[in-house]
C-alpha positions as CSV (number, residue, x, y, z in Angstrom):
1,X,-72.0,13.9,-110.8
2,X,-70.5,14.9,-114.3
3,X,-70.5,12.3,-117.0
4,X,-67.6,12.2,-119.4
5,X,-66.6,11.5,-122.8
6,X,-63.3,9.9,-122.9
7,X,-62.4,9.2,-127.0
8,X,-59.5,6.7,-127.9
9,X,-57.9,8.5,-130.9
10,X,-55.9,5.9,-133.1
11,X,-53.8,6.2,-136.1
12,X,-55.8,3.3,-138.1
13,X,-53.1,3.2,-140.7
14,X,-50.1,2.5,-138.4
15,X,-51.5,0.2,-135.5
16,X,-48.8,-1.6,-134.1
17,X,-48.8,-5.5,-136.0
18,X,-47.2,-7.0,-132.9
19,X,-50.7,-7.0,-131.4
20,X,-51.2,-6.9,-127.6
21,X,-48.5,-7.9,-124.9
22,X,-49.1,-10.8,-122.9
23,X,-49.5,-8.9,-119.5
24,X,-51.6,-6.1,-121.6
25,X,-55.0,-7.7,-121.0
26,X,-54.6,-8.8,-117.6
27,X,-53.4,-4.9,-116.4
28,X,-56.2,-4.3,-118.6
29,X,-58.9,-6.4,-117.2
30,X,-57.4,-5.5,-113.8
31,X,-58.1,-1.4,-114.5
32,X,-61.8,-1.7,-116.1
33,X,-62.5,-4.1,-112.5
34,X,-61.0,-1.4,-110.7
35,X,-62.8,1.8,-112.1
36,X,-66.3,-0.4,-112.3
37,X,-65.8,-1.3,-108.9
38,X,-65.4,2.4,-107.8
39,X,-68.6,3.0,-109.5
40,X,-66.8,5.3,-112.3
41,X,-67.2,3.5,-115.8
42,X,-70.7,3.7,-117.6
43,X,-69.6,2.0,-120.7
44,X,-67.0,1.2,-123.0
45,X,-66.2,-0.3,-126.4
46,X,-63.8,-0.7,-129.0
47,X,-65.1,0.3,-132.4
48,X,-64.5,-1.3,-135.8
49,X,-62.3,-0.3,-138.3
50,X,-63.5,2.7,-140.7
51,X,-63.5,0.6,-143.7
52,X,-66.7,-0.7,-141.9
53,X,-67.6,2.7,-141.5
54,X,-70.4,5.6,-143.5
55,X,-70.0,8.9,-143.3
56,X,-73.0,11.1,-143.6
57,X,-72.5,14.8,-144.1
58,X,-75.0,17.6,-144.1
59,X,-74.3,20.8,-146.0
60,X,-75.6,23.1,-147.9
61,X,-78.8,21.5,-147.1
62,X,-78.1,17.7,-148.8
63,X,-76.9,15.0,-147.3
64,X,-74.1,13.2,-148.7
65,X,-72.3,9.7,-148.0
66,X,-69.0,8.4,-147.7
67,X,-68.6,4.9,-146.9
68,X,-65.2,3.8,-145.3
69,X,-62.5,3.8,-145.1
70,X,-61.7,7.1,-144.4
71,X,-57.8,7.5,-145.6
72,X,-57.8,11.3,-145.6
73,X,-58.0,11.2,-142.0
74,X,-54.8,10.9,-140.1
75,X,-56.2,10.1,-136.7
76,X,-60.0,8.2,-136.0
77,X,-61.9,7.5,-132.7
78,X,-61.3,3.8,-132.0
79,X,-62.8,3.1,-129.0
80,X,-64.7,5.3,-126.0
81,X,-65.5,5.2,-122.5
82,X,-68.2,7.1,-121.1
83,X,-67.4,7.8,-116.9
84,X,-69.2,9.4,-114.1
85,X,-66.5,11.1,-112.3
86,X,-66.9,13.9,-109.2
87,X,-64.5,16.3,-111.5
88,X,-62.8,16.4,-114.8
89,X,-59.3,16.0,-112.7
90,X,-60.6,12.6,-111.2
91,X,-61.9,11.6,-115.4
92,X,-58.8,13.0,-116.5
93,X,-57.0,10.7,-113.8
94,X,-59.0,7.6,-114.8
95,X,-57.6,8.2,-118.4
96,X,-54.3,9.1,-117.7
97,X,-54.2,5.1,-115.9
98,X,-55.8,3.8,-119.1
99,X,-53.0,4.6,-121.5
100,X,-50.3,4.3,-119.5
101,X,-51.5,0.5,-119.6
102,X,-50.3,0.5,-123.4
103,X,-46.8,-0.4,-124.6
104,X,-44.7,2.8,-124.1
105,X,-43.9,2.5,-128.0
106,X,-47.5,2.8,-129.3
107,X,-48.9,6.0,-130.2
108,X,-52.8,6.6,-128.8
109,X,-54.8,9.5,-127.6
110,X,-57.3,10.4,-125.1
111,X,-59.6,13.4,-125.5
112,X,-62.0,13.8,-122.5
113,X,-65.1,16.2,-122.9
114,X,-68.0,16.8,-120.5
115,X,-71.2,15.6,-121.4
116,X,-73.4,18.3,-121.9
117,X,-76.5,17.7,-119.3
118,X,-80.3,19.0,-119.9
């Protein structure tokens, strides 16, 4: 079976201060259950903020480095799931369940990409 890429694309400078619902982590805890259960989720994480971030950069054959945080950037990956799904409809189905689990005001997006195999 394919193995998937899902990324959680943030806006780091305007996360919600509210912080998470009440209900958020149970519907939460209750989908990653679900979707390990069913044998689907391979791993996921949230990832620290950029400004605990380095960049390095290849071109024109040096490498440079940036260290965080990255303001030019208007969107950054802050979290991933990597899932084992029969198609891309049933990864992109997982996902879709994922954010609709976040308050309907926040602002976060999904890009799913096959993992390349051999």
């Amino acid at each position: 079976m394919p193995r998937y890429l899902s990324m959680i694309r943030i806006d780091e400078q305007n996360l919600p201060t509210e912080g998470f619902p009440p209900e958020f982590e149970q519907r939460m805890g209750a989908l990653l259950e679900e979707i390990t259960k069913a044998g689907v989720m391979l791993d996921t994480a949230g990832l620290t903020p950029t400004s605990e971030g380095t960049r390095l950069t290849w071109s024109d054959g040096r490498i440079s480095v940036t260290d965080g945080p990255f303001t030019e950037a208007k969107e950054v990956v802050g979290g991933y799931a990597i899932i084992q799904a029969k198609d891309k409809a049933e990864a992109l189905e997982w996902t879709r369940r994922f954010l609709e689990i976040h308050p309907g005001h926040w602002t976060i997006t999904s890009e799913v990409r096959e993992i390349a195999e051999g």
